[in-house]
N, CA, C and O atoms as a GROMACS GRO file, in nm:
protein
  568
    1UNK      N    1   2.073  -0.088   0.399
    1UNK     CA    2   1.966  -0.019   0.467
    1UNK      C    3   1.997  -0.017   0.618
    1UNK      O    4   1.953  -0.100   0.697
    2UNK      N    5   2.077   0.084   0.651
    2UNK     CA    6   2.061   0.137   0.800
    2UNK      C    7   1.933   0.179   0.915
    2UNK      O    8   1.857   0.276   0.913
    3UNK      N    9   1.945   0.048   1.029
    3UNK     CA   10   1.804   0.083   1.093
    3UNK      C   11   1.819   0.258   1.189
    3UNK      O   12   1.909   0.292   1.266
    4UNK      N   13   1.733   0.312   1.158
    4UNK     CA   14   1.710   0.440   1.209
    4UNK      C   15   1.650   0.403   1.348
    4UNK      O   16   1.709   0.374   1.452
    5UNK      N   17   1.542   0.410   1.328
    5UNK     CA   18   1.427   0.419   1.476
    5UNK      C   19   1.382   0.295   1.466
    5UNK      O   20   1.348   0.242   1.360
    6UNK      N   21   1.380   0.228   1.613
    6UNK     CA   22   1.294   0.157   1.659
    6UNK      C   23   1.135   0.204   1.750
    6UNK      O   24   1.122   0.314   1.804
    7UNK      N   25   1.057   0.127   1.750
    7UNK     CA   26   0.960   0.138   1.835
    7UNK      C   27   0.925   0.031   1.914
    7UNK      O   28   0.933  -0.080   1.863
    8UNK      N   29   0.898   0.038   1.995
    8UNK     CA   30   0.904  -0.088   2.120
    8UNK      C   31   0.738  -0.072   2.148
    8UNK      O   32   0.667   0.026   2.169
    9UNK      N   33   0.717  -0.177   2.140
    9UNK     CA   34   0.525  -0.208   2.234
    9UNK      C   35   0.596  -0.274   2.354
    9UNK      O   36   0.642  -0.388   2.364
   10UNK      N   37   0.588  -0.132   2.475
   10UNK     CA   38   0.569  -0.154   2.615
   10UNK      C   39   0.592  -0.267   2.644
   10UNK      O   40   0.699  -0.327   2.654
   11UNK      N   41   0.450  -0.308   2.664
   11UNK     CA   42   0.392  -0.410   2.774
   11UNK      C   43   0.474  -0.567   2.727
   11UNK      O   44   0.534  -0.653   2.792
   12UNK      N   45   0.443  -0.552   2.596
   12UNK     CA   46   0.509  -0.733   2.554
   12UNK      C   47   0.615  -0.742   2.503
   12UNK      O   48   0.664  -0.851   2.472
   13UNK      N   49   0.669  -0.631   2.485
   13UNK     CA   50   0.878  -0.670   2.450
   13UNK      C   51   0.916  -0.635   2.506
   13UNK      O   52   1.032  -0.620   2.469
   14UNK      N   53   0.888  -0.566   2.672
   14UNK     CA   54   0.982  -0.431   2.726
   14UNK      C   55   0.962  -0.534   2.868
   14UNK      O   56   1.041  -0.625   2.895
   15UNK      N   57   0.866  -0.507   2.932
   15UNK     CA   58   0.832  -0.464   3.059
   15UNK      C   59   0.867  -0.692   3.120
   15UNK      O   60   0.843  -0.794   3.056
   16UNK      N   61   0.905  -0.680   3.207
   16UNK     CA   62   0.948  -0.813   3.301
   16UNK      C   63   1.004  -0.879   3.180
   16UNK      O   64   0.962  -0.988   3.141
   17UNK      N   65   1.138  -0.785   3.097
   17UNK     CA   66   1.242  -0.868   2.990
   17UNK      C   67   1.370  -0.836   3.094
   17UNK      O   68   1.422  -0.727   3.114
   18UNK      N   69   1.400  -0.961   3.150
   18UNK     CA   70   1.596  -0.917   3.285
   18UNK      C   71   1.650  -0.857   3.092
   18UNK      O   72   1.645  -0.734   3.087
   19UNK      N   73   1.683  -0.905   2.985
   19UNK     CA   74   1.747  -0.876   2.886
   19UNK      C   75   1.670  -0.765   2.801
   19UNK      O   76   1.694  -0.778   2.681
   20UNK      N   77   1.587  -0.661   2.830
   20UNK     CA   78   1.592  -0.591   2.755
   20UNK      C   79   1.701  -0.463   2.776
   20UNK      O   80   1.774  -0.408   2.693
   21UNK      N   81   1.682  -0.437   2.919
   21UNK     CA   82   1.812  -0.258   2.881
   21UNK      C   83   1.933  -0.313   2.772
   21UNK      O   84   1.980  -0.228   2.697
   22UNK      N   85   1.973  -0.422   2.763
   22UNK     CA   86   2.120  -0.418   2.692
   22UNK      C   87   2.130  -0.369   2.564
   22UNK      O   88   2.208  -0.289   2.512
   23UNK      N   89   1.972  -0.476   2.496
   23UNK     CA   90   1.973  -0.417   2.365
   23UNK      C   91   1.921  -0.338   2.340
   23UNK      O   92   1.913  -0.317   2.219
   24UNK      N   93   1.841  -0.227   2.446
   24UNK     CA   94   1.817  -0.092   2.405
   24UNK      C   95   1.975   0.029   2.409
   24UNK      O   96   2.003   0.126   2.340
   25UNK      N   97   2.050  -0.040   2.527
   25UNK     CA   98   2.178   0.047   2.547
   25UNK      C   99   2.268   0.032   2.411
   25UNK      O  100   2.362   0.112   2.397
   26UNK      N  101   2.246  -0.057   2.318
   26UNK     CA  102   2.331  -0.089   2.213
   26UNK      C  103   2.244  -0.053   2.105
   26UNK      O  104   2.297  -0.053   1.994
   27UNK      N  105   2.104  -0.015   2.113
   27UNK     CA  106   2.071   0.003   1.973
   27UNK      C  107   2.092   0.195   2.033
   27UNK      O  108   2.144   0.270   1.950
   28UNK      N  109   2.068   0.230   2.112
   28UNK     CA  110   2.127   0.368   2.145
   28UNK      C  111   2.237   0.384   2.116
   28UNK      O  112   2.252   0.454   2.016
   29UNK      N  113   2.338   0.343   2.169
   29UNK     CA  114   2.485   0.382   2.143
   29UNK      C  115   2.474   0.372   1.961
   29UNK      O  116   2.514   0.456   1.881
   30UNK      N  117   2.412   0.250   1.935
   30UNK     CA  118   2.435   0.296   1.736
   30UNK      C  119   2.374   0.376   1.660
   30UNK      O  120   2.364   0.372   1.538
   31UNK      N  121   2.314   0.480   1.763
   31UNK     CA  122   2.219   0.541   1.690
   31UNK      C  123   2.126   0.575   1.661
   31UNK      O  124   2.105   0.681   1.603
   32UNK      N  125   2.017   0.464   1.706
   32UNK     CA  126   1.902   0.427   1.685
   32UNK      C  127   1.813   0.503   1.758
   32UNK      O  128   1.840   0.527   1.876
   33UNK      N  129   1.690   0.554   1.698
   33UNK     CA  130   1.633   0.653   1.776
   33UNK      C  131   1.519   0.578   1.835
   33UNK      O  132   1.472   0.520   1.737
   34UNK      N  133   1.439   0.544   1.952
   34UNK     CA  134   1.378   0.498   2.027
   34UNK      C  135   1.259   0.585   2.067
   34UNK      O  136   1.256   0.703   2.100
   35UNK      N  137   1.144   0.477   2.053
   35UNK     CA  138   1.003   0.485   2.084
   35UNK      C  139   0.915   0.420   2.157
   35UNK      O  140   0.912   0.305   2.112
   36UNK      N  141   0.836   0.430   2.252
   36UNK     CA  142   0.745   0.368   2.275
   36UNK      C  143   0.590   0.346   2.290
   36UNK      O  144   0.519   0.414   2.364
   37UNK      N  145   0.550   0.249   2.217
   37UNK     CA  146   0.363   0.271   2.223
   37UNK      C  147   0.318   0.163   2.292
   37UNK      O  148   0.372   0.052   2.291
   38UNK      N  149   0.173   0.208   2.379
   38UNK     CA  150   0.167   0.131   2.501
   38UNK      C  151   0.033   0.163   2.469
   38UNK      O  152   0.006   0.258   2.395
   39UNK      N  153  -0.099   0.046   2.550
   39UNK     CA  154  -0.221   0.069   2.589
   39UNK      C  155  -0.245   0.103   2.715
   39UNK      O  156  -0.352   0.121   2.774
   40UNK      N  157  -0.091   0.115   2.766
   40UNK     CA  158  -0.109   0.150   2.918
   40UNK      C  159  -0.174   0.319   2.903
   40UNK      O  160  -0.186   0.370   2.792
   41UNK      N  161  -0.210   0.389   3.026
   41UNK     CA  162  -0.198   0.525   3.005
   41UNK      C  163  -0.065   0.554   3.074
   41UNK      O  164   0.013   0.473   3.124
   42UNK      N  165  -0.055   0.719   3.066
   42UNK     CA  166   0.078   0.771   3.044
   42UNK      C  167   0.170   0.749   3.173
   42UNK      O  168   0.279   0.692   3.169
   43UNK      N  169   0.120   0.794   3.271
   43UNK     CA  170   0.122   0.838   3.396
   43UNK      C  171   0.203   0.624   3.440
   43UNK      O  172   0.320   0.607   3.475
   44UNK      N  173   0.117   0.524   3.425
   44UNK     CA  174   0.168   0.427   3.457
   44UNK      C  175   0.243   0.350   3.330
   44UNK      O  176   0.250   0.230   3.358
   45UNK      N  177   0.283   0.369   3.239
   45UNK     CA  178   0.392   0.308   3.151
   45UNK      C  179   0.506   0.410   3.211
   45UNK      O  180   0.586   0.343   3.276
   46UNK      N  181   0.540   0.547   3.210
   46UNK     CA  182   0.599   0.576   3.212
   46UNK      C  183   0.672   0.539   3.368
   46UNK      O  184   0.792   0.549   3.390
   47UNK      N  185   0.568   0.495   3.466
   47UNK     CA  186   0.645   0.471   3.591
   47UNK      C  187   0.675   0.350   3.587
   47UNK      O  188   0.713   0.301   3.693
   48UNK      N  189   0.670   0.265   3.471
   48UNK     CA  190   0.690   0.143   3.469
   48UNK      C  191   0.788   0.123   3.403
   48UNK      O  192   0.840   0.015   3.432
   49UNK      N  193   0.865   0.207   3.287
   49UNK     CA  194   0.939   0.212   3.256
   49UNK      C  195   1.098   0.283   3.332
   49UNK      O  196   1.218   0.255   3.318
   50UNK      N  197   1.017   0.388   3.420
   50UNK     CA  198   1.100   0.422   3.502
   50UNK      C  199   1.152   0.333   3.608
   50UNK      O  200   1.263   0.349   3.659
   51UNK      N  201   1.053   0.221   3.646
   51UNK     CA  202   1.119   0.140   3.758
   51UNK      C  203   1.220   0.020   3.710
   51UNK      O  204   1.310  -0.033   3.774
   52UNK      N  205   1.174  -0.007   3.574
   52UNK     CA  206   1.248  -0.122   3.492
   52UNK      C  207   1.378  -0.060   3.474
   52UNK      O  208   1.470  -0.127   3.428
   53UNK      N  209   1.391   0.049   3.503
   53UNK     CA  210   1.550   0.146   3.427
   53UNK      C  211   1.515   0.189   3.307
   53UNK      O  212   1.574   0.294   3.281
   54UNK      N  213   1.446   0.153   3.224
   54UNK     CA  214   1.460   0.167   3.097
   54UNK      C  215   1.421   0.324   3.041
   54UNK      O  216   1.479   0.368   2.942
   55UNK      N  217   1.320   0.401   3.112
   55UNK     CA  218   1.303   0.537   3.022
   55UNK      C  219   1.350   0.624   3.001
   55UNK      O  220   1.282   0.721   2.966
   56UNK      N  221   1.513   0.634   3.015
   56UNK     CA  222   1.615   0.688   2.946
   56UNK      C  223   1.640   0.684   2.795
   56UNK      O  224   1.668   0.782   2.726
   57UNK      N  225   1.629   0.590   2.765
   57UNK     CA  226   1.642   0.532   2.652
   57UNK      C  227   1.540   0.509   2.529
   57UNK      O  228   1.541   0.432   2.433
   58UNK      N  229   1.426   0.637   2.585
   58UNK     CA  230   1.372   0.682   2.502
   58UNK      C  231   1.326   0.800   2.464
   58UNK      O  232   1.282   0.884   2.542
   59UNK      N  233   1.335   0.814   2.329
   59UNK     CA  234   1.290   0.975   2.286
   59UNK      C  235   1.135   0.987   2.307
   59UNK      O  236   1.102   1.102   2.279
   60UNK      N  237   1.029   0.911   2.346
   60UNK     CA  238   0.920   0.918   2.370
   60UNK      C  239   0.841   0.859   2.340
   60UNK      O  240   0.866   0.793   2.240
   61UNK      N  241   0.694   0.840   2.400
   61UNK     CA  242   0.595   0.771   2.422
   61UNK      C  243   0.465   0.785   2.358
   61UNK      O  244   0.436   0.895   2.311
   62UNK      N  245   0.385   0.691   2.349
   62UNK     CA  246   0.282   0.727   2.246
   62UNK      C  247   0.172   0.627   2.311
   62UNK      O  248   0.195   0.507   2.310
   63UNK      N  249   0.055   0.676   2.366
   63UNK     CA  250  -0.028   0.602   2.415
   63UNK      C  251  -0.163   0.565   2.331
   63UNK      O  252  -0.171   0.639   2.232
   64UNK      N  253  -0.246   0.495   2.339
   64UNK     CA  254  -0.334   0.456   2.244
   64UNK      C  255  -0.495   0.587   2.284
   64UNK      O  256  -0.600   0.623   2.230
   65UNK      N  257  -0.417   0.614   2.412
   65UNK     CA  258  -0.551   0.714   2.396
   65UNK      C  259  -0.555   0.866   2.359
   65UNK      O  260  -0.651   0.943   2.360
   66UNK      N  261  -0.379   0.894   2.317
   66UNK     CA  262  -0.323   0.984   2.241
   66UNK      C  263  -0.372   0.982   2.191
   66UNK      O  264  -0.470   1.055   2.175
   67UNK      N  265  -0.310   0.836   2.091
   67UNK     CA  266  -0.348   0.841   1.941
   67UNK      C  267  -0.456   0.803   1.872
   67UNK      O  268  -0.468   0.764   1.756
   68UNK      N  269  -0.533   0.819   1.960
   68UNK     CA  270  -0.714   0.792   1.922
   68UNK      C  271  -0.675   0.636   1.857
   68UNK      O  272  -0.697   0.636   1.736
   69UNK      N  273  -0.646   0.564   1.885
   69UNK     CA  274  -0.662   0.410   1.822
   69UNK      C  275  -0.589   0.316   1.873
   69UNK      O  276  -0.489   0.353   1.934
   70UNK      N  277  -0.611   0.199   1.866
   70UNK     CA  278  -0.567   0.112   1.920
   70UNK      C  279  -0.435   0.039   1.866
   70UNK      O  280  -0.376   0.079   1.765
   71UNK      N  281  -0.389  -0.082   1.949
   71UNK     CA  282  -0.225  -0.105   1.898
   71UNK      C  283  -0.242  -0.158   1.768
   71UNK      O  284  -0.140  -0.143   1.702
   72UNK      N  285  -0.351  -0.226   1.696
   72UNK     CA  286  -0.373  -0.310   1.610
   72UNK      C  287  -0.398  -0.241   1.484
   72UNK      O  288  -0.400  -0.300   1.376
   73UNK      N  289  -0.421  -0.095   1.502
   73UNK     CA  290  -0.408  -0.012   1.361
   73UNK      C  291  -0.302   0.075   1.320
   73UNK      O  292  -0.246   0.155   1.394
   74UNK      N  293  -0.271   0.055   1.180
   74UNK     CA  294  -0.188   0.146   1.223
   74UNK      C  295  -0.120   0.310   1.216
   74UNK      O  296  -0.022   0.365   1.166
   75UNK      N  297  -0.215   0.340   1.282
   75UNK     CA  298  -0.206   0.506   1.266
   75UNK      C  299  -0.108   0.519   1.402
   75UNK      O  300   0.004   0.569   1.386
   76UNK      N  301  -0.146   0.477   1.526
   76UNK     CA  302  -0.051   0.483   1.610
   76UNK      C  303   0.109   0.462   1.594
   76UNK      O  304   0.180   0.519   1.677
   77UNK      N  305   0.179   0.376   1.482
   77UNK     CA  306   0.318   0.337   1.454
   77UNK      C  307   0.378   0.456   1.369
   77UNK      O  308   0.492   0.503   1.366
   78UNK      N  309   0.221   0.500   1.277
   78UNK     CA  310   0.266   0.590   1.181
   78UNK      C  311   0.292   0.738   1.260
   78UNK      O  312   0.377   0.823   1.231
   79UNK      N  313   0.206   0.742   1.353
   79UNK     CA  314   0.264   0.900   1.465
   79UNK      C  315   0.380   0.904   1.494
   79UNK      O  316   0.457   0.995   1.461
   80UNK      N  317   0.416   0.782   1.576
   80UNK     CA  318   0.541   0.758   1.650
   80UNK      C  319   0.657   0.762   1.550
   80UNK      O  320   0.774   0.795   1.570
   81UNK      N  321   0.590   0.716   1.422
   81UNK     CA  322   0.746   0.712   1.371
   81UNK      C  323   0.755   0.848   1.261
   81UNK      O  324   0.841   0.850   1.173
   82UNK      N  325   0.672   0.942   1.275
   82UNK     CA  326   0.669   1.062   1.210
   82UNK      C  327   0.719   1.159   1.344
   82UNK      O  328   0.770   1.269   1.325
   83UNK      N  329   0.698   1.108   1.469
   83UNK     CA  330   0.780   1.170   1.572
   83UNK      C  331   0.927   1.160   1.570
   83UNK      O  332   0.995   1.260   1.595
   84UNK      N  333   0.993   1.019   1.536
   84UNK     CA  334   1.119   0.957   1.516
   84UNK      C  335   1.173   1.038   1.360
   84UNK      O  336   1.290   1.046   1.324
   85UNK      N  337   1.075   1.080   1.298
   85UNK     CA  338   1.100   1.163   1.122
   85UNK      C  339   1.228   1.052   1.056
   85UNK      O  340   1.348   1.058   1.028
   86UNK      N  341   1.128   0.964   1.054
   86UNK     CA  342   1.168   0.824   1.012
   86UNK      C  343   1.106   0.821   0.901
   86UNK      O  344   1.044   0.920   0.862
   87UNK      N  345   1.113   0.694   0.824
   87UNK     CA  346   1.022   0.626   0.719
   87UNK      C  347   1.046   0.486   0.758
   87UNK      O  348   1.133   0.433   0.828
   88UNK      N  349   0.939   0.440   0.690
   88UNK     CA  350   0.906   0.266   0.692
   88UNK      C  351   1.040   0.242   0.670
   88UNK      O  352   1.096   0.217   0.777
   89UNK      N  353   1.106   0.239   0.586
   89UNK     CA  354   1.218   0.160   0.552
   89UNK      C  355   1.340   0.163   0.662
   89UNK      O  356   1.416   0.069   0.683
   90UNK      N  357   1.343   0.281   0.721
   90UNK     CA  358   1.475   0.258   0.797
   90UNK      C  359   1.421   0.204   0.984
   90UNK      O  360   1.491   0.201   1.085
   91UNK      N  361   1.250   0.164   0.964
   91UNK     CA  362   1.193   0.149   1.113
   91UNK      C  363   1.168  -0.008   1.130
   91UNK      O  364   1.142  -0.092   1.044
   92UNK      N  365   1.186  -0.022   1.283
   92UNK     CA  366   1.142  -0.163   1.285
   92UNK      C  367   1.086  -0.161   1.407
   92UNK      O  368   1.153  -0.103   1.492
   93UNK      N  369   0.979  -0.208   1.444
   93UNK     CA  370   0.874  -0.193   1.534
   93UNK      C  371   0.933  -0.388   1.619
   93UNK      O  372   0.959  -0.493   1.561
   94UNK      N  373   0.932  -0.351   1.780
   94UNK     CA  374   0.966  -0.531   1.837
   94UNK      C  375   0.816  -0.499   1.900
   94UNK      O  376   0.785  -0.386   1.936
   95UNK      N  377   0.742  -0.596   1.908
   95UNK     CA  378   0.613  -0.647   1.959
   95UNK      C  379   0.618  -0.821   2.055
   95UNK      O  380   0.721  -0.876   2.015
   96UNK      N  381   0.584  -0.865   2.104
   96UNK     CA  382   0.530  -1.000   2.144
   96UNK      C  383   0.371  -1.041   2.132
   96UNK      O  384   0.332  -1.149   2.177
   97UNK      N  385   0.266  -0.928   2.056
   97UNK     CA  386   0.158  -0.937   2.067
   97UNK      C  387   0.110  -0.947   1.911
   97UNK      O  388   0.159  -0.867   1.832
   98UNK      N  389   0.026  -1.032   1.871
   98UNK     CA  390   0.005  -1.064   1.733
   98UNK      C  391  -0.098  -0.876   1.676
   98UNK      O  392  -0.074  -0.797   1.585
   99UNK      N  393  -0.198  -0.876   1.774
   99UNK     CA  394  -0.247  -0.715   1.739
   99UNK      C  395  -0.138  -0.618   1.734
   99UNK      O  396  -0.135  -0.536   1.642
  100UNK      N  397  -0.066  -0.620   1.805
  100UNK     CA  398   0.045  -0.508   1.770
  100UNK      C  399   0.126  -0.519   1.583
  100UNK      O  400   0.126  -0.430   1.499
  101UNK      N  401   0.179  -0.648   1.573
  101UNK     CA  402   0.219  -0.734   1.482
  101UNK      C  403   0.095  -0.613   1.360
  101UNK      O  404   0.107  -0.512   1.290
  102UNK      N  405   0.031  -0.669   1.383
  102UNK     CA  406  -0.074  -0.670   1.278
  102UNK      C  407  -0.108  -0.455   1.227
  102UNK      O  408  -0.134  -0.389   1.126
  103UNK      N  409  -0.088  -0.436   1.349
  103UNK     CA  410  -0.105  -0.306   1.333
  103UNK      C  411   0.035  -0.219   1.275
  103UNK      O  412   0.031  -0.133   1.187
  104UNK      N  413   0.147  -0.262   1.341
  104UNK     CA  414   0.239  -0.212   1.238
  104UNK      C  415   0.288  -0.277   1.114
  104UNK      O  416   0.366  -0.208   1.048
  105UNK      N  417   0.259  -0.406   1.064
  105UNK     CA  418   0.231  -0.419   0.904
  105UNK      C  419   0.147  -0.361   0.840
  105UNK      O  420   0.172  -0.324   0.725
  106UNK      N  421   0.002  -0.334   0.909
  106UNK     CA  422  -0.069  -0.237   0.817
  106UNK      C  423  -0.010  -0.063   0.820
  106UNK      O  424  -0.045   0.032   0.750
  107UNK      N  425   0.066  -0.067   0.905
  107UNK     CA  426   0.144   0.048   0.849
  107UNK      C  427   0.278   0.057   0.784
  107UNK      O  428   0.348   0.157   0.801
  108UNK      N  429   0.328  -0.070   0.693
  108UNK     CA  430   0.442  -0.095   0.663
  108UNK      C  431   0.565  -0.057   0.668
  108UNK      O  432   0.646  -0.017   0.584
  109UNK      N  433   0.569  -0.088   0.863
  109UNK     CA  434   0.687  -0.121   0.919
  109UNK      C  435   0.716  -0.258   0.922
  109UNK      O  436   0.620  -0.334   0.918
  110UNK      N  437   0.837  -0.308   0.929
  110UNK     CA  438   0.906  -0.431   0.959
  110UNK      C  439   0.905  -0.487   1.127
  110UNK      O  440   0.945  -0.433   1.231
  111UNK      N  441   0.865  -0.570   1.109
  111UNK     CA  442   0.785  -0.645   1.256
  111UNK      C  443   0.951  -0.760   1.281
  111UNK      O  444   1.001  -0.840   1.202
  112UNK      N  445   1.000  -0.716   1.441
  112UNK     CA  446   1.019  -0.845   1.511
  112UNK      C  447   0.938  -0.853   1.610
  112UNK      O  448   0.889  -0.761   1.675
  113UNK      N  449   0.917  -1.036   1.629
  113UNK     CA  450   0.805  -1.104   1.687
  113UNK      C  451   0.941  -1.137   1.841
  113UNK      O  452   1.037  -1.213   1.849
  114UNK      N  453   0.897  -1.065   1.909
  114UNK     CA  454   1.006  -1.105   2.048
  114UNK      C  455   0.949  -1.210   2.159
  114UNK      O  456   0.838  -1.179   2.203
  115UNK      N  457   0.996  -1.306   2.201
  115UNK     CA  458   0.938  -1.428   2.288
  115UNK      C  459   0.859  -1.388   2.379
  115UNK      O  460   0.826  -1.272   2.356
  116UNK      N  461   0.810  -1.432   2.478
  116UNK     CA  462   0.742  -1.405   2.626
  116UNK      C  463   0.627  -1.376   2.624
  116UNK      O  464   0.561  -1.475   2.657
  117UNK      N  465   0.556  -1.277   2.600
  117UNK     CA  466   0.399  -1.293   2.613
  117UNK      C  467   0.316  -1.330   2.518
  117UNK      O  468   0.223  -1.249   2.513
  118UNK      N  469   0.306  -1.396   2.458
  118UNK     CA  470   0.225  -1.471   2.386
  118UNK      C  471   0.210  -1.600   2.418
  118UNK      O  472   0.293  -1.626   2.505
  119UNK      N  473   0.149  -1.689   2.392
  119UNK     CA  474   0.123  -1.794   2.423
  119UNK      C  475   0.161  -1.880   2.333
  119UNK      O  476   0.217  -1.804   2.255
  120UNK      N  477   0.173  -2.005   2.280
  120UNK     CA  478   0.233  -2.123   2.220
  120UNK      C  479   0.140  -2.067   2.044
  120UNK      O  480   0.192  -2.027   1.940
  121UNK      N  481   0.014  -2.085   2.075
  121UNK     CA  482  -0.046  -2.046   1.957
  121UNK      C  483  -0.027  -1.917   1.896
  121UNK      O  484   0.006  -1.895   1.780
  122UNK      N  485  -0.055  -1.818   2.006
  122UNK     CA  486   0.024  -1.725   1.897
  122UNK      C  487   0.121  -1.668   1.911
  122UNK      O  488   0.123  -1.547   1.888
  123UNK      N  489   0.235  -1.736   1.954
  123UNK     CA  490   0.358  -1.692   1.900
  123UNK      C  491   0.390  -1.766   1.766
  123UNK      O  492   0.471  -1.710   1.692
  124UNK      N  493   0.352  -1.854   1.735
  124UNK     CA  494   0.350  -1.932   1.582
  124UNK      C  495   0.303  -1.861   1.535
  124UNK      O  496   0.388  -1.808   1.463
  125UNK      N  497   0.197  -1.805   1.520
  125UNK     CA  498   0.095  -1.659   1.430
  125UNK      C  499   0.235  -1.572   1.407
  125UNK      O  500   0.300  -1.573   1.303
  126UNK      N  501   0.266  -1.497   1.528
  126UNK     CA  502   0.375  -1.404   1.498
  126UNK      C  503   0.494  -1.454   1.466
  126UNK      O  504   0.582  -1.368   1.465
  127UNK      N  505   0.536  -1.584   1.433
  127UNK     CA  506   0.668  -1.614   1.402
  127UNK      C  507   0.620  -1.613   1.247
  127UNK      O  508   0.689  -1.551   1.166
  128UNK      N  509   0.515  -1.674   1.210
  128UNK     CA  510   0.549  -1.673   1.080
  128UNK      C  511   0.484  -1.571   1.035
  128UNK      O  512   0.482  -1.586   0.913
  129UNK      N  513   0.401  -1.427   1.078
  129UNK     CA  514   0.400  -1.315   1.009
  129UNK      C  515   0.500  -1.234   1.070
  129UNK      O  516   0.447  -1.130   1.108
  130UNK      N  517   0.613  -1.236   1.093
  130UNK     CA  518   0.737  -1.150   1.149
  130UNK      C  519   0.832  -1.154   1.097
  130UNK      O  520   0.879  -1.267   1.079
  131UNK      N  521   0.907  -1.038   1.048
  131UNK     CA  522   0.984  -1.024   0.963
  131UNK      C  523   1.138  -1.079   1.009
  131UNK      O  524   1.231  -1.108   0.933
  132UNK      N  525   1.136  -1.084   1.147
  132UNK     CA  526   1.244  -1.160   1.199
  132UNK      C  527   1.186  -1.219   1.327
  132UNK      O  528   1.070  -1.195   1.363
  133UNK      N  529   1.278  -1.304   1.402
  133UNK     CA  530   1.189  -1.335   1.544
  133UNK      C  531   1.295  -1.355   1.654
  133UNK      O  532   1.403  -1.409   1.630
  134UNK      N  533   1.263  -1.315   1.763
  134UNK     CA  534   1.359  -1.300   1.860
  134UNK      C  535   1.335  -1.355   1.988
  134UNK      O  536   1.286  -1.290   2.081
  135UNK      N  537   1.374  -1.497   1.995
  135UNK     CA  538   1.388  -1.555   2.087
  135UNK      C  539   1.443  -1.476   2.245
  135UNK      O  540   1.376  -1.509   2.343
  136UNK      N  541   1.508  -1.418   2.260
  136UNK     CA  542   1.573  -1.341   2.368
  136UNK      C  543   1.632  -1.269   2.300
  136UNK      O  544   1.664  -1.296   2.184
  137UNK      N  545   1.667  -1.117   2.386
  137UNK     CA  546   1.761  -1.041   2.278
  137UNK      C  547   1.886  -1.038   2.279
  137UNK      O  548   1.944  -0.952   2.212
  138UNK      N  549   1.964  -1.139   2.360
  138UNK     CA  550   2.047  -1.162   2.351
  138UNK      C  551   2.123  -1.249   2.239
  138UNK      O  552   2.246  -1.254   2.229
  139UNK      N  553   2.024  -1.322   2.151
  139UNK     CA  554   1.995  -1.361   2.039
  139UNK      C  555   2.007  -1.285   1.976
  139UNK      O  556   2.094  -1.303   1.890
  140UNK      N  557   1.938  -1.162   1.974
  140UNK     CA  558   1.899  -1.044   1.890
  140UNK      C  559   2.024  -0.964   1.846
  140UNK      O  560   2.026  -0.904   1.739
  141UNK      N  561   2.159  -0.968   1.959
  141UNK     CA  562   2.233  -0.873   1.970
  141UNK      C  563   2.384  -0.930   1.912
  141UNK      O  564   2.487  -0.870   1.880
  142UNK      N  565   2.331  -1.127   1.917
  142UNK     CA  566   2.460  -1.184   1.852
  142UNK      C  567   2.476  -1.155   1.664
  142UNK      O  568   2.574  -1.197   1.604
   0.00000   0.00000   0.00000
């Protein structure tokens, strides 16, 4: 099973990661088609992504007030990844937020739980409902 599209939640796997461009530049170079859904609105994820370097490296954005719902359901994962003309099986959604977590299992995508914003308690929540877990992605990329 070849991963197709990823989707990235902004705020807690993306944004103040020094290690995220690498493993977005390497899941690009393999292929991988790239997304992002944010509770930010448009206008400031996207300048936030622009200042991090990173919004090259995506085919596009999906905000919660787009998608009439919030990160925790999941109709928002299911847009984004009908934008990506993906299916569950070849998608894997990285989060650090247990609502995010939660919202793309109820749309059965495959969840990694990525370190940093969560807190001690629930990053244990998301380690053990996450289909993999990613300490740094430099971890991710060995």
């Amino acid at each position: 099973m070849r991963l197709q599209s990823a989707i990235f939640s902004i705020e807690d796997a993306l944004l103040g990661r020094e290690d995220a461009e690498k493993v977005l530049s390497i899941l690009k170079m393999e292929g991988v088609w790239l997304y992002g859904v944010t509770a930010l609105e448009r206008e400031e994820a996207e300048r936030a992504l622009r200042e991090a370097g990173l919004s090259d490296y995506f085919r596009g954005l999906l905000t919660v007030r787009e998608a009439l719902c919030p990160l925790g359901e999941g109709k928002i994962y299911e847009k984004a990844m009908r934008r990506l003309r993906s299916q569950p099986r070849d998608t894997v959604v990285f989060t650090g937020r247990l609502e995010t977590l939660r919202g793309a299992k109820a749309a059965g995508l495959r969840v990694v739980a990525v370190r940093g914003a969560a807190e001690t308690e629930e990053w244990a929540a998301l380690c053990a409902a996450a289909d993999e877990v990613v300490e740094r992605y430099a971890d991710f990329l060995a």
